[in-house]
N, C-alpha and C positions, 0 to 999 in steps of 0.2 A: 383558884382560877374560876372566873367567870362561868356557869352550866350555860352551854349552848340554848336557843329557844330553840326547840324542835320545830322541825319544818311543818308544813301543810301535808307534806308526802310522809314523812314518818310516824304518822300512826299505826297502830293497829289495823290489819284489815277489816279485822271486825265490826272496825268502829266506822270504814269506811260508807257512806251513804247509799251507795250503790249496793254492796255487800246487804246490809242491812232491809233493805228494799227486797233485794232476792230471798232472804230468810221470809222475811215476812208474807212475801207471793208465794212460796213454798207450802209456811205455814195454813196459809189460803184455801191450795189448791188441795192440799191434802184434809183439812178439817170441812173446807166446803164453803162456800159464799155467796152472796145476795147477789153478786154480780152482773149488773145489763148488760150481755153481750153484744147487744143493740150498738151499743154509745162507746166511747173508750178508746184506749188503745188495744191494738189487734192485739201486738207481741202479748200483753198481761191474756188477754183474752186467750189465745192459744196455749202459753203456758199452765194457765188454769186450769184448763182443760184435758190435754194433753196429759199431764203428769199422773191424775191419778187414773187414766186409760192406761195407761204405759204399768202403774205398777199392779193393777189389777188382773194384766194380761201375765206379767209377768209368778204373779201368785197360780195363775192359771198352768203355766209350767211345771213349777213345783209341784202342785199337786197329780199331776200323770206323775213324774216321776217317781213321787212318795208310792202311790199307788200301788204301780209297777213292781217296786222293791220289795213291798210285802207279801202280794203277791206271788212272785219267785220264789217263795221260799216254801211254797208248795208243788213246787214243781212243773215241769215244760207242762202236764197237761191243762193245770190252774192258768198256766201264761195264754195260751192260745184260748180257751174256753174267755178270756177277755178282750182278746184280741179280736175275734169271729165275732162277738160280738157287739164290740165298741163296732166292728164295720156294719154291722146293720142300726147301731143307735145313729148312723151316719145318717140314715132317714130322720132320722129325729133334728138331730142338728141341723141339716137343709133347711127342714119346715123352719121351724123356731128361727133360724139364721134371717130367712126372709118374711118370718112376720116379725121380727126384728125390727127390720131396717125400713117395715112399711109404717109401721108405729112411731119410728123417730121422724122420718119423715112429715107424719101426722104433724107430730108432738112440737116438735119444735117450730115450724111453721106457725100452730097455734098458740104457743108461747112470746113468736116474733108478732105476732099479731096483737100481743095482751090482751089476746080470749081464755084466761086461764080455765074459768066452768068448762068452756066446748073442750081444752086440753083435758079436762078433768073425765069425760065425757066418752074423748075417742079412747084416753089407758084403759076406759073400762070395757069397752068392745072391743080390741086387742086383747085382754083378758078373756072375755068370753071366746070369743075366735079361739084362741090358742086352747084353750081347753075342751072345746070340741075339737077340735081338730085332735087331740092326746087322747081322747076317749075310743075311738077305735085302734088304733095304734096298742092301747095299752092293750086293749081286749087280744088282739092278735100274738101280744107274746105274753100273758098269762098262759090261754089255750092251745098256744100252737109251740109252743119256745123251742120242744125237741124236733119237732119238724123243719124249721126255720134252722136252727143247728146243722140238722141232717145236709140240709139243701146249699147247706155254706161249703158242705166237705169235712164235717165235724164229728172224731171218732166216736164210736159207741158210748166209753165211760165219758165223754163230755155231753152229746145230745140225751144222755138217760142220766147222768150220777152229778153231770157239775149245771146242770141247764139250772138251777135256783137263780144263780146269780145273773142269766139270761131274763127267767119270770121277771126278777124285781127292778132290772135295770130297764126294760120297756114297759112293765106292767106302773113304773112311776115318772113315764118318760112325763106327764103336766108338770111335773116338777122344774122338766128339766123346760119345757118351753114358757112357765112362767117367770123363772130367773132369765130367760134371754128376753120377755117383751117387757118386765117391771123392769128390768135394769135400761131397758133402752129408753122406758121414760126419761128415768132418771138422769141420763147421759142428754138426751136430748133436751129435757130441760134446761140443763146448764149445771146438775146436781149429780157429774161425773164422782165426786167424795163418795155421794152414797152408795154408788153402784159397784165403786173399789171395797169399801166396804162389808158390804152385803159378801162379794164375792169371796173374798180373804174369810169370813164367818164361815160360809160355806164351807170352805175347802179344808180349812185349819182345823174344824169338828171334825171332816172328813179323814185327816190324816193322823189325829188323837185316835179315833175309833175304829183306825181299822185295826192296829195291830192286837186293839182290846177282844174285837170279837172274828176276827180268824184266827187268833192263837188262845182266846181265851184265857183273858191277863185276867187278874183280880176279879172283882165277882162276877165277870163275862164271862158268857159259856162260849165256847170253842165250836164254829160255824164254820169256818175254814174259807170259799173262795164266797157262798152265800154271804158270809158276814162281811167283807167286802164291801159287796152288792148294800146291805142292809148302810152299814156305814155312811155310803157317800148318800145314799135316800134320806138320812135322817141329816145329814148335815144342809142338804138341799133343802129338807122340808124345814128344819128352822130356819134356814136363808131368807125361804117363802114367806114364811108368818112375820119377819124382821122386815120386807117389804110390806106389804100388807100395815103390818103398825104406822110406817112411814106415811105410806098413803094414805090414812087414817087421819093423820095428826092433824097437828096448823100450822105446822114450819113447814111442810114439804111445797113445792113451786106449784105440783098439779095433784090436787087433791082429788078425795074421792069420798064428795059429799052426799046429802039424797038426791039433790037434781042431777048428779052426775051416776045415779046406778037407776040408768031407764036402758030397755032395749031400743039401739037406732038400726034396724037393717043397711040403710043409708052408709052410714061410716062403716059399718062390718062389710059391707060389700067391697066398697073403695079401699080398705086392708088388705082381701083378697086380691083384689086387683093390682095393687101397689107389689104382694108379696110374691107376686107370682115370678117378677124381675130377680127379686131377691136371691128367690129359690134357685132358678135356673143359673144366676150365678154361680152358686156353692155350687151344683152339681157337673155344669161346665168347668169349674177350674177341679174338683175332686176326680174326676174322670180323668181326666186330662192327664193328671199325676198318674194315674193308674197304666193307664198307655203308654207315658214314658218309663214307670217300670215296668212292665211288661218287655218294652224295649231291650231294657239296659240287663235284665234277667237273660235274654238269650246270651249274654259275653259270660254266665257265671256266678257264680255267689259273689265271690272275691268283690266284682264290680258291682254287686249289689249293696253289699256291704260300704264300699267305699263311697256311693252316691247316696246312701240311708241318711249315714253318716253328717256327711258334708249339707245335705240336706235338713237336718236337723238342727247343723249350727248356724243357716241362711234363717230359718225360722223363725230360729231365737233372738239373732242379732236385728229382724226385722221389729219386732216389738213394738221399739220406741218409735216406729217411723207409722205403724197399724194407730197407734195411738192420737199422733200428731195427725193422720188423716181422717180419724173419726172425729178430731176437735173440730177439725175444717166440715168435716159435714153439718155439726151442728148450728155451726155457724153460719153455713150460706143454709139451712133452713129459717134458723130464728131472722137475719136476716134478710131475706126473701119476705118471710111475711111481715117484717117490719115497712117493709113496702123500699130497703135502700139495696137494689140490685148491685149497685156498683161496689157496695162495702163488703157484698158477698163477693165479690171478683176477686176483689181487692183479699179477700181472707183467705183464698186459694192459693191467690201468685204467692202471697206472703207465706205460708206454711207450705207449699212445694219449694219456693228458695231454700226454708232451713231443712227441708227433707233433703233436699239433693246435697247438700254440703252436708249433713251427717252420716247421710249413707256412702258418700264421696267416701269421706275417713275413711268407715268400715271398711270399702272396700280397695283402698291403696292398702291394709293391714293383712287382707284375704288374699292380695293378690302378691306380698311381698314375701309374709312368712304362713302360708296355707298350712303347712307340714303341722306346723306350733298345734291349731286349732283339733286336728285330726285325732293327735298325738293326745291328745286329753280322753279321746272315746276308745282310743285301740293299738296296740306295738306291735301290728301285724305291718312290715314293711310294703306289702304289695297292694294293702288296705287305703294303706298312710298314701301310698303315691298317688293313685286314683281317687281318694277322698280329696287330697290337696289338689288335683288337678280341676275335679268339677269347682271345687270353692275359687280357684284362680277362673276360672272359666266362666261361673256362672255372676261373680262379682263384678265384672267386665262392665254390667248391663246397670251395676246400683245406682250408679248417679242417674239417670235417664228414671228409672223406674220410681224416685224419689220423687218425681214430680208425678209419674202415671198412678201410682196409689191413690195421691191427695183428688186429682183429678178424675178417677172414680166413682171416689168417696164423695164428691160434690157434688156430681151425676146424682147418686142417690139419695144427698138430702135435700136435693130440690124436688123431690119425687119423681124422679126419672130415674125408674129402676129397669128401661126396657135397652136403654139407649146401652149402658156397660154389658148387657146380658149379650146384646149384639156383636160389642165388641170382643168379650171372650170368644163367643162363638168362634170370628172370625178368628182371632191371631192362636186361641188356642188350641182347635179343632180342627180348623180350615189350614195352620198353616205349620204350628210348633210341630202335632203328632206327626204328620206329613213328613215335614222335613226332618225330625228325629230319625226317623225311618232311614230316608234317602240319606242324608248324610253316614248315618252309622253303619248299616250294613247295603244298602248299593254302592257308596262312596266307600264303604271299606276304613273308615274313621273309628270303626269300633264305637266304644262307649261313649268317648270324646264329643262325635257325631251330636249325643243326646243333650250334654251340657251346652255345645254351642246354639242347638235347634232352641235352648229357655232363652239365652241371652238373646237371639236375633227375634224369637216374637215378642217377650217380652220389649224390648228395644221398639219394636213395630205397634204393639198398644201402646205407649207412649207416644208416639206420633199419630196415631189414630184419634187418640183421645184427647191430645192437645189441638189437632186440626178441627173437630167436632166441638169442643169446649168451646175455642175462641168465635165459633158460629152464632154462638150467645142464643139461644132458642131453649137450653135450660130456666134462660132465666123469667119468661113468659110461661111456666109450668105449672098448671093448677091443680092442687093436693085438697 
């Protein structure tokens, strides 16, 4: 008999054009690309982007939880002696968080612009900034760390016998604020590869080393919660040096040649200024969290536990959506200074569509089988119910808030870091803690009170910031 000619449709899919295309964008995004995000199509341009933010963050998981595990195994007082003090490295993270996001801002503007020297120019005053800014910081918990301990509520053998690991985790906080402004060149450049990178070096020496030297594996000597501490500093500090080479080089997009290592007060001051948005951000929404549990803490552990919980898998599953909206920031920065407002609009509506249809899924799967989700952290049934209740509760709001992320994120790489600060304020401050409050214990809602008070302000910065976005007065925004 005759062999059929196989159709057009029966190939391989591998061989199919499309298929092949996405390997290839893939391969792109993850090795890094010359890419003008100027010109092009958007969708390449976001997925570029996006993907290696998305796994970068996601490395950034792993590593708390590697941590965590080793950790534990010296005991509730090693747990807490890092916990007390990851809350005060929370000042570190603020800063660094918003001279972050005032350096991409910079950066990318001056990248849309193709002034690469001036990009070269402002990373290096971002640098300096950032390291003054770490220098008294560090000073503070070298000399003060049991004090600092004491003043958190931290027992005797922690602020006298475990504070090492306190010394070395703010005594090398420049570490930590030069991996959050090198990487945001990087990202803003359009050199998100490197900054996935970098970050995965970090963390992967981080989670080699520590079990070496708190348990004192092979020729490591045995440090216990210090060596921890020493661990995640040396994996950061070669992080630092592997940025630094980059910036060095001749392939990196913004170099750091001799005309770009001059003091400008100029740009360092406009840093400040830019970063101060940034800051007040982290601290408005990190607060905010803290008064909702506060909140949910007077119903008990139980519902502590259950909204920890649930909370931690809202997080995680946000990721890939944190991702897609810092592509969009970089994007309405590079082009804004490309001088094409409308392509930066245009990169917003585009990457809020596919946020809200991704986080849509998420959250038809959160809101149908919650229990599933809970059930993977705890088989405490009273846990399970309230964990699965806030994830049905707080999922409500993900499609809406799939567009309020990216639209944020767009706020702040047009260098308008003051306008999202205002609106946390309001819906977070002015109206989430408020009505957690009312709802849960005047209204007698109990904990529930608390999950619905996220959804309805969240819901409410979404329409605050879509109402303000479409005003179009970001887009006349001088950085």
């Amino acid at each position: 008999m005759k062999k059929p000619y196989p159709s057009r449709n029966s190939r391989p899919a591998s061989d199919h054009p499309h298929f092949r295309r996405f390997l290839s964008d893939l391969s792109d995004s993850i090795r890094g690309t010359d890419q003008d995000f100027t010109t092009g199509s958007l969708s390449r341009a976001i997925f570029l982007l996006s993907i290696p933010m998305v796994l970068e963050m996601l490395m950034e998981s792993v590593f708390a939880v590697a941590d965590i595990y080793f950790v534990s195994r010296l005991g509730p007082e090693a747990v807490a002696a890092v916990g007390i003090t990851e809350s005060l490295v929370t000042v570190v993270y603020a800063v660094g968080f918003g001279l972050s996001m005032a350096t991409s801002a910079l950066i990318s503007r001056r990248i849309g612009e193709k002034r690469a020297g001036l990009a070269g120019r402002s990373a290096f005053q971002a640098i300096l900034a950032g390291t003054a800014v770490s220098i008294p910081l560090a000073l503070v918990g070298i000399l003060w760390s049991s004090e600092l301990l004491r003043l958190m509520g931290a027992s005797h053998e922690i602020s006298h016998e475990l504070n090492g690991y306190t010394v070395i985790a703010l005594g090398s906080n420049t570490l930590i604020m030069l991996l959050f402004i090198i990487n945001a060149v990087f990202r803003s450049a359009g050199d998100a590869a490197i900054s996935m990178r970098v970050l995965w070096m970090a963390n992967m020496l981080n989670i080699v080393l520590d079990p070496c030297l708190i348990f004192g594996w092979g020729p490591f000597p045995e440090l216990g919660i210090t060596g921890a501490a020493i661990a995640t500093a040396t994996g950061r500090g070669l992080a630092v040096l592997y940025q630094f080479t980059i910036l060095l080089g001749k392939r990196s997009r913004v170099r750091l040649d001799r005309s770009s290592l001059v003091f400008d007060p100029a740009i360092i001051l406009k840093i400040f200024r830019l970063s101060l948005g940034g800051i007040g951000q982290n601290i408005i929404a990190t607060a905010s969290w803290i008064g909702l549990m506060r909140i949910v803490s007077g119903f008990g552990s139980v519902a502590v536990a259950g909204y920890t919980i649930a909370i931690r898998v809202i997080i995680f599953s946000l990721l890939p959506s944190w991702g897609m909206s810092n592509a969009a920031s970089t994007l309405v920065g590079q082009n804004l200074g490309a001088g094409q407002p409308i392509r930066a609009e245009q990169s917003v509506w585009f990457t809020g569509r596919i946020n809200m249809v991704m986080l849509g899924i998420i959250s038809l799967l959160f809101i149908i089988i919650p229990s599933w989700f809970i059930q993977l952290f705890t088989m405490d049934e009273e846990v399970i119910r309230i964990g699965a209740r806030a994830l049905r509760i707080v999922s409500y709001g993900f499609f809406a808030y799939g567009l309020g992320m990216v639209l944020m994120q767009a706020f702040n790489g047009a260098g308008d870091t003051i306008t999202p600060t205002k609106i946390n304020l309001l819906c977070f401050w002015l109206v989430e803690i408020p009505l957690a409050w009312l709802l849960a214990v005047r209204a007698g809602t109990g904990e529930s009170g608390v999950f619905y008070a996220i959804t309805i302000s969240e819901s409410l910065l979404v329409l605050v910031a879509w109402m303000v976005f479409r005003k179009g007065a970001w887009k006349t925004n001088q950085v």
